[in-house]
C-alpha positions as CSV (number, residue, x, y, z in Angstrom):
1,X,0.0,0.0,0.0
2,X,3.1,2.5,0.8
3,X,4.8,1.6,-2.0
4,X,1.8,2.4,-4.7
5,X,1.0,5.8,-2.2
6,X,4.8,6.7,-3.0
7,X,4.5,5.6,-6.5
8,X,1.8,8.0,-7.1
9,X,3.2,10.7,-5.5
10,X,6.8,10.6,-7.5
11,X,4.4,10.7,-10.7
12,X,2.4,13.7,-9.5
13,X,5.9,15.2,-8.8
14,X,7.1,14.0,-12.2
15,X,4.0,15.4,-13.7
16,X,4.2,18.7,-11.9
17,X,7.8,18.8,-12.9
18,X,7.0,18.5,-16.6
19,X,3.8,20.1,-17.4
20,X,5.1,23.5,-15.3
21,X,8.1,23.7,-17.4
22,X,6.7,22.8,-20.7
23,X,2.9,24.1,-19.9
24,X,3.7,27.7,-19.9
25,X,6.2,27.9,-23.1
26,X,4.3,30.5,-26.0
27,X,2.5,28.6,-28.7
28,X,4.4,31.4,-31.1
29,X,7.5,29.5,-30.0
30,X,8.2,26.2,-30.0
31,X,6.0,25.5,-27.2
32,X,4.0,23.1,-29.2
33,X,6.5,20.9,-30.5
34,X,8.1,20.9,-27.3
35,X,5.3,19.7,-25.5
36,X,4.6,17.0,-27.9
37,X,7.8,15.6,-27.1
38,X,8.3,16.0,-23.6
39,X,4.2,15.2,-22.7
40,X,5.2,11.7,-23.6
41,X,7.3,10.7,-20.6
42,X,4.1,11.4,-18.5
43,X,0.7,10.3,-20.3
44,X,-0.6,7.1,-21.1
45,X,-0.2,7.9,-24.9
46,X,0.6,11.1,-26.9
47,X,1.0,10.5,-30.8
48,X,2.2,13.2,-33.1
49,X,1.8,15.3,-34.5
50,X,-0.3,17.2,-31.3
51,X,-1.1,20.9,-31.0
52,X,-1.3,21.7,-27.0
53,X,-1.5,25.5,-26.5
54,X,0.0,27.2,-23.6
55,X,-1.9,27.5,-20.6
56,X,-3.5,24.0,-20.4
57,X,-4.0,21.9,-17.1
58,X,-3.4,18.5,-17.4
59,X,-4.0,16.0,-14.0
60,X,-3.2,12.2,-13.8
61,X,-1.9,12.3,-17.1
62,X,-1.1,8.5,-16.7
63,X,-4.8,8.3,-17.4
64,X,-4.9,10.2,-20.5
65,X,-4.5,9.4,-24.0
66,X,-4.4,11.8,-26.8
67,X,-4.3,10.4,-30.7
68,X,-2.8,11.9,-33.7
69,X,-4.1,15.8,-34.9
70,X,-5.4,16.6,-31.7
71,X,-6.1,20.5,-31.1
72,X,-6.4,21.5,-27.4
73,X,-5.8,25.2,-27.2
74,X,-5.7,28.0,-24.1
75,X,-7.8,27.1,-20.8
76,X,-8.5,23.7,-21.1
77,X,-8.5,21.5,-18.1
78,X,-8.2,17.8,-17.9
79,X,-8.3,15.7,-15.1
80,X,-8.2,12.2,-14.6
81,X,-6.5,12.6,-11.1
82,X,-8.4,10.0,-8.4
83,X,-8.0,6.6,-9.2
84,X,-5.5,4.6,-11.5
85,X,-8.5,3.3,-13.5
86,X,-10.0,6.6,-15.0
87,X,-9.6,7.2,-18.4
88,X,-9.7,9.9,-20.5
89,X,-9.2,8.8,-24.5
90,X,-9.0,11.5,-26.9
91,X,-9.7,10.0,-30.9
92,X,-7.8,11.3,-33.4
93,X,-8.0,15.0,-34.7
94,X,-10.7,16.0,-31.7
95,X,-10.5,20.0,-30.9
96,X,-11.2,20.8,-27.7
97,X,-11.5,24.8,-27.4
98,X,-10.7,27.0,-24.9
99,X,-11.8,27.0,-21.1
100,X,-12.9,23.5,-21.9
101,X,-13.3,21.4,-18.3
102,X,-12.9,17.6,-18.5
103,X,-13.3,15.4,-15.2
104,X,-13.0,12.0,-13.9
105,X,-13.6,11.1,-10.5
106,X,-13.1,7.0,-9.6
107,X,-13.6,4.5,-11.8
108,X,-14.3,6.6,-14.9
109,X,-13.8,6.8,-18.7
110,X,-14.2,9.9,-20.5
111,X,-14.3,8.5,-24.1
112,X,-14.1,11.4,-27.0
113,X,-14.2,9.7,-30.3
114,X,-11.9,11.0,-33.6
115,X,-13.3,14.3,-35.3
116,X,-15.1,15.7,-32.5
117,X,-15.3,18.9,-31.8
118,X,-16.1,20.7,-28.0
119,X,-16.9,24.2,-28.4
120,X,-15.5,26.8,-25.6
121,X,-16.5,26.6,-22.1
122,X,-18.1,23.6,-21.8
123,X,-17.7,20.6,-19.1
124,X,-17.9,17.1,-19.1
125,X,-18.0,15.7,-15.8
126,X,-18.0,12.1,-14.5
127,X,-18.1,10.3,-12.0
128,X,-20.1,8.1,-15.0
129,X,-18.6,7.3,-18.0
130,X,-19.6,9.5,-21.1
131,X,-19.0,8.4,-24.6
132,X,-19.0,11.1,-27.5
133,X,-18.9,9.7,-30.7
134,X,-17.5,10.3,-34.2
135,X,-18.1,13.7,-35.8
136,X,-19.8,15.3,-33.6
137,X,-20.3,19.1,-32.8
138,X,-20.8,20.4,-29.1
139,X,-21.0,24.0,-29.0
140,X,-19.9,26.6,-26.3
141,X,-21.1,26.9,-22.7
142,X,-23.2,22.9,-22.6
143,X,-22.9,20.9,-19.7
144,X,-22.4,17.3,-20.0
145,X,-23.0,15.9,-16.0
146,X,-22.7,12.2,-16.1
147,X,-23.5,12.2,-11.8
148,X,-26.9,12.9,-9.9
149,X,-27.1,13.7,-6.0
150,X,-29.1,11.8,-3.6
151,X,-31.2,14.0,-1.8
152,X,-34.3,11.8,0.1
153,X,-32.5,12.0,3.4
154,X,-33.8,15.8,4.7
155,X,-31.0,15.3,7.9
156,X,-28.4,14.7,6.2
157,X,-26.6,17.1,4.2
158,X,-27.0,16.8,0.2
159,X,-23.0,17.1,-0.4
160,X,-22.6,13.9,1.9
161,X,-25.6,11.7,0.6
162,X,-23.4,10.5,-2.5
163,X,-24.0,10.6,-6.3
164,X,-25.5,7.9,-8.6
165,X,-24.1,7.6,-11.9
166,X,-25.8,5.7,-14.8
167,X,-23.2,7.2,-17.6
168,X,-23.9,9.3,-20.5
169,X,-23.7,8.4,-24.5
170,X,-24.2,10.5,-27.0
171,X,-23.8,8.6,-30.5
172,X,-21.9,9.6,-33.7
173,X,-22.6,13.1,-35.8
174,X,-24.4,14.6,-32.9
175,X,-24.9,18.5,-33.0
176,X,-25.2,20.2,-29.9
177,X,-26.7,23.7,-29.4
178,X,-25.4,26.4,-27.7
179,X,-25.9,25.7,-24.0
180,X,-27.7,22.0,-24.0
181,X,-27.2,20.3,-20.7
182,X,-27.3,16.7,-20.9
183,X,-28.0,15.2,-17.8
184,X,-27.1,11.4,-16.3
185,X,-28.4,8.2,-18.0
186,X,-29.2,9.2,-21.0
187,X,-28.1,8.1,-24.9
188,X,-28.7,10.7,-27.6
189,X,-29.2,8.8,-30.9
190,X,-26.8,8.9,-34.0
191,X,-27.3,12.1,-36.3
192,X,-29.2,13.8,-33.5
193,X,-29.5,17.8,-33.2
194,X,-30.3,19.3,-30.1
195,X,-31.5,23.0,-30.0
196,X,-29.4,25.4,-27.7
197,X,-30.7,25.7,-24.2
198,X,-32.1,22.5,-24.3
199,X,-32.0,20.3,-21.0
200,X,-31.7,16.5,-21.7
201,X,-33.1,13.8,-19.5
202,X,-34.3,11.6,-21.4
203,X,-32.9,9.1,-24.1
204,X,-33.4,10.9,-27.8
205,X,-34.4,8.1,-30.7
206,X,-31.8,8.5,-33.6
207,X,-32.0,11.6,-36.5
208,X,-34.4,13.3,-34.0
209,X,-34.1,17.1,-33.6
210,X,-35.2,18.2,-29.9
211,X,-35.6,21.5,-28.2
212,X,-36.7,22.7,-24.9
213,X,-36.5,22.0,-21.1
214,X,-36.8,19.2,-20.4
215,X,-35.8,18.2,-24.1
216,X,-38.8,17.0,-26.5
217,X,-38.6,15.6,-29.8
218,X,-40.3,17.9,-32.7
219,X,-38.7,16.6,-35.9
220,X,-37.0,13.2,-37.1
221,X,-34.7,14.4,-39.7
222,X,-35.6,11.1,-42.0
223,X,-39.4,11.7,-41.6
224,X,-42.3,14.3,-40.9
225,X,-42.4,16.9,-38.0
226,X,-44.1,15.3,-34.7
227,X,-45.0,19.0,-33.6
228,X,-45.5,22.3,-35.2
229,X,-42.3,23.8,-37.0
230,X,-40.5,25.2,-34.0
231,X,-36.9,27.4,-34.9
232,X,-33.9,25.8,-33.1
């Protein structure tokens, strides 16, 4: 048990150690090539060629894996810091923009398939896995929050009643509006587009578009509209 603690701790040192001196180098520079190369001694798996801006947070980067043509620019923060089997899997050529937040918590994969891209500000949160597949489009400021807190006890506070987590999955060439929030346990259907500000909690059947709060199907892009023509 003291030998994995101190384990753990020389690779947080070692990651501290690498991602301070590399992290902060301008993108102008070399900083991206530099990073490449040196960001391989600490994650999982880096390929090349990678475009990490400067700026970026990286946590448990043992846990991380980042394919070929990734963009992850100014902001971002990734975290798979908690437990040795977390996983967060970048696919080749994903762009994750700036101010993104990505977190793990125990036991969790954070799967992001090739060709995605994840607009600014937006979060993905476990503790539940979430799976975003091929070519899809998440625009800025939505929340995917694969967790829900138990609240029935009224004694007990809410922060110490735990979470469950049923896991999110949102299928290939997804388009997510501005602001969508999709919430735990639910699978949005391939070639699904969800209007902005909509708040998912519910599965969504395949080439559906949905709008609203809570999210309701209106159109299913391979048939007629199921409710008056409604702009998205």
């Amino acid at each position: 048990m003291h030998n994995e603690q101190d384990f753990s701790k020389l690779q947080r040192v070692q990651e501290l150690l690498v991602t301070t001196v590399l992290g902060d180098i301008p993108t102008l520079l070399i900083g991206p090539k530099l990073r490449n190369l040196g960001y391989r001694s600490i994650f999982a798996q880096i390929d090349s060629p990678v475009y990490i801006q400067n700026g970026v947070e990286f946590y448990g980067t043992s846990c991380i894996e980042i394919g070929s043509g990734v963009y992850i620019f100014k902001g971002v923060r990734m975290n798979a810091r908690g437990h040795k089997n977390n996983r967060i899997h970048l696919g080749n050529r994903v762009a994750i923009e700036r101010n993104v937040d990505i977190g793990s918590l125990e036991d969790t994969c954070i799967y992001i398939d090739e060709d995605t891209f994840i607009g600014p500000n937006v979060s993905i949160e476990g503790p539940g896995d979430i799976k975003i597949g091929k070519h899809c489009l998440i625009a800025a400021h939505s929340g995917i929050y694969a967790n829900n807190h138990n609240f029935a006890d009224l004694i007990e506070p809410i922060k110490y009643q735990g979470v469950t987590r049923k896991g999110i999955v949102i299928e290939d060439d997804c388009w997510l509006g501005h602001g969508v929030t999709v919430l735990d346990g639910v699978t949005i259907g391939k070639g699904s587009v969800i209007g902005a500000g909509a708040v998912v909690n519910r599965d969504i059947p395949p080439f559906s578009v949905a709008v609203g709060i809570p999210a309701r199907v209106i159109k299913n892009r391979i048939g007629k509209d199921l409710a008056s023509k409604t702009s998205i």
